[in-house]
N, C-alpha and C positions, 0 to 999 in steps of 0.2 A: 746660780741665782744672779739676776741684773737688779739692780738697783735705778732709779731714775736720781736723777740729780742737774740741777740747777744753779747758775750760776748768775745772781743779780748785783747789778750796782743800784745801792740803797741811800738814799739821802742825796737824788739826784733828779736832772731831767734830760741830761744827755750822757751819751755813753763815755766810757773812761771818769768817769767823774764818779765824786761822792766813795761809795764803800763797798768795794766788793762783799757778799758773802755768799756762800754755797748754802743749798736749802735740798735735806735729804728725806724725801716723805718712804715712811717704813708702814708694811703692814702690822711689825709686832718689832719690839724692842730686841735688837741685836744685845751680844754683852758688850761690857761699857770699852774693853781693851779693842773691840773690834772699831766702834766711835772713834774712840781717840785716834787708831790707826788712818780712820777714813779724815779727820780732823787733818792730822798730821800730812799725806798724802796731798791733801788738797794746798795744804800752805797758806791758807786765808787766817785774817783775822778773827774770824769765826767761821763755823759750820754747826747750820740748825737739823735738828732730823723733828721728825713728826709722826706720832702715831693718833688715829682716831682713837678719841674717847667720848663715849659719849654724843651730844650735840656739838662738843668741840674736839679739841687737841691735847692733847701733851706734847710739848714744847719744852726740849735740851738744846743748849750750845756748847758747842766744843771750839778752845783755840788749838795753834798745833800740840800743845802741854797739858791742857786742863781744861776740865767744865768748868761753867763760869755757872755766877747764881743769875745775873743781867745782864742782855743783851740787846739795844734798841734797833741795830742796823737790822741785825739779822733777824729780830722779830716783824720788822717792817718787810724783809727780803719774803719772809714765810707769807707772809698775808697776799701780797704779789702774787705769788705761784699759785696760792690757793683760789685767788680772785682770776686768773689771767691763764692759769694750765689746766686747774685741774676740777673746773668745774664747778664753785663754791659761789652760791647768790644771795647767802641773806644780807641785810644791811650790816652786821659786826659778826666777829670769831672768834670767838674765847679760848685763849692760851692757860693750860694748868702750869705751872712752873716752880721752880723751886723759890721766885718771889712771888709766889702765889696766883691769883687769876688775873691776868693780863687781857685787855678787850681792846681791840682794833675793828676800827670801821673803815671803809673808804667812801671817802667824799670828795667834794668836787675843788679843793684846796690839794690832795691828795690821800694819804693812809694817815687814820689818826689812831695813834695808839696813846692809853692809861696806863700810865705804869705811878709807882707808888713814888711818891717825892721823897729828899733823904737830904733831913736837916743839918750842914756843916755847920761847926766847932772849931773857933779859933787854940791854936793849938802852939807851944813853943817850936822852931822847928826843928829836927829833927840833923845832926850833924850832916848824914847821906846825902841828906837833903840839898840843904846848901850846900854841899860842895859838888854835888851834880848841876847846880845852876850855875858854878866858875864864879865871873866875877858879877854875875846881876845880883841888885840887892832888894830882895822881895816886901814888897807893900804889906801884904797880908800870909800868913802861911794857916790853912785851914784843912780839918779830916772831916771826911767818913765813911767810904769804902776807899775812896782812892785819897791822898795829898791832892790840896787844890792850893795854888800859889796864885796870888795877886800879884802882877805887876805894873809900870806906869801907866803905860799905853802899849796900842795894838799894835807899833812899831816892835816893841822890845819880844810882845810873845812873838810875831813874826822870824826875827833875827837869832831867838834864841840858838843856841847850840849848845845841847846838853851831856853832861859826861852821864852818861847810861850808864856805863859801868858801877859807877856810886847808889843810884838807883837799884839796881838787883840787889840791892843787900837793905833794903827798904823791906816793913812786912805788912804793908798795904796791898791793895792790888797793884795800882798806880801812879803815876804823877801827874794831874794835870794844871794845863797854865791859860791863868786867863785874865784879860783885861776888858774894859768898857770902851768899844769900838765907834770908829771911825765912821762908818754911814750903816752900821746895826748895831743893838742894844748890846752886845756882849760878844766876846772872840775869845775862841779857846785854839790850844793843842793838847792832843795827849798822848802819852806813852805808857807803857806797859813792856816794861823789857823781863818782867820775871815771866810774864806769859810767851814771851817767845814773840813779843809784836812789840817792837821797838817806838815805832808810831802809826797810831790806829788813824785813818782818814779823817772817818766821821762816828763818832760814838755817842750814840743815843743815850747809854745808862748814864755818861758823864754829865747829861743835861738832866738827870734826876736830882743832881748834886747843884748845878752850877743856877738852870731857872729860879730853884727857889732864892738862892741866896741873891742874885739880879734883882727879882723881884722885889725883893725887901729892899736892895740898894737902892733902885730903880724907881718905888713906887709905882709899882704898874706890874698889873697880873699879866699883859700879852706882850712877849716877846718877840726876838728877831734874832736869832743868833747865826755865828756863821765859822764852822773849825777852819782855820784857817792854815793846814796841812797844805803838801803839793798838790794830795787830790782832796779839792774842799769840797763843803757841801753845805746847805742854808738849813737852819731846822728853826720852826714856827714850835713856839712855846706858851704853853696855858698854864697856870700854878691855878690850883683850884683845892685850898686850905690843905690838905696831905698827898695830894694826888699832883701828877703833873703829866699834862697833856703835850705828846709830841706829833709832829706833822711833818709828813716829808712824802716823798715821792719813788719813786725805781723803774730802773730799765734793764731787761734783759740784755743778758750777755751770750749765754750758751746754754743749753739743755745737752744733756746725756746720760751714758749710763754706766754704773760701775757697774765691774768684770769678779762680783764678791764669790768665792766658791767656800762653803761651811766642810769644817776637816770633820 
């Protein structure tokens, strides 16, 4: 059995940039050990696979260690392949997901996807915490799937250098860091060293977290944000009362096929 499989940089307009992920469209659900395998294999920050259902999709992500419940790079990478391989012409695609129905359009800004917004909670921090940050001494320390730290400016998240290590013993997903930037509304990093992705490029679910709270700092529903990793990438943001709308772009990298044989 050959598998097809795709390889996009997501939250980008030029290649090498933005966030790799692989996107594996299935006629019918492999088991979940064979995923992971092909997860792990591939070595990305994520891996989408896709089966029809319906008028739309069922839509999983796998990191090299685990499914994840959100994922915006690689739900952005899926809509791509679907819009640009495999033949797919309505105006939006409806994703079933474990954070429920996800809708992606492509428009003329680029692929716009709803994903559900997710209100952070100032919180004490957390020992791991700080002492994964060394000596920066954080503004704000905030949860809600992932740790979100506030700090001065976009100089400090820039420079950061985090003891990872401290982090893996964290029972969040993640940590992310972020400040109110320099020539856009907001700058982030993130990491995820228990998922086996120490730091993620461009991570869309983190701006499920980070727009809204912007917004409200911000006063102003339309953002501009920009992760500011080695390979960055710009993501246009809409808070729209529980909903937050993300927008970004992608380019092909490679198409192929996996060599899968069922024992």
């Amino acid at each position: 059995m050959k598998l097809p499989i795709y390889q996009v940089d997501a939250f980008a307009n030029t290649l090498f940039s933005g966030n790799p992920a692989a996107v594996v469209p299935l006629e019918s659900w492999l088991e979940d050990g064979v995923l992971q395998s092909i997860a792990l294999e591939n070595n990305l920050s994520e891996t989408a696979f896709i089966v029809k259902a319906g008028i739309g999709y069922e839509l999983r992500w796998f990191t090299p260690k685990d499914e994840v419940d959100l994922c915006g790079h690689a739900t952005l990478a899926t809509a791509h392949v679907l819009y640009e391989h495999l033949g797919y012409e309505d105006s939006s695609v409806s994703f079933q997901t474990r954070s429920g129905t996800l809708e992606v359009s492509k428009t003329a800004q680029g692929y716009s996807m709803d994903f559900p917004a997710s209100v952070l909670e100032e919180i004490p921090a957390p020992l791991a915490l700080v002492g994964g940050l060394k000596n920066v001494e954080p503004k704000q320390v905030l949860a809600a799937f992932d740790y979100v730290v506030l700090l001065e400016n976009e100089e400090q998240v820039r420079e950061l250098e985090p003891d990872l290590s401290a982090w893996r013993k964290l029972d969040r997903r993640g940590v992310v860091i972020t400040a109110k930037g320099d020539k856009v509304d907001f700058v982030s990093r993130c990491f995820f060293p228990k998922l086996n992705v120490d730091e993620d490029p461009v991570t869309g679910s983190a701006h499920c977290e980070l727009a809204p709270y912007w917004a409200k700092r911000l006063d102003k529903a339309h953002l501009c944000a920009t992760q500011i990793s080695q390979r960055s990438g710009t993501i246009l943001c809409e808070v729209k009362n529980e909903r937050v709308v993300l927008i970004g772009s992608a380019v092909d990298y490679m198409q192929g096929e996996i060599n899968y044989k069922t024992v």
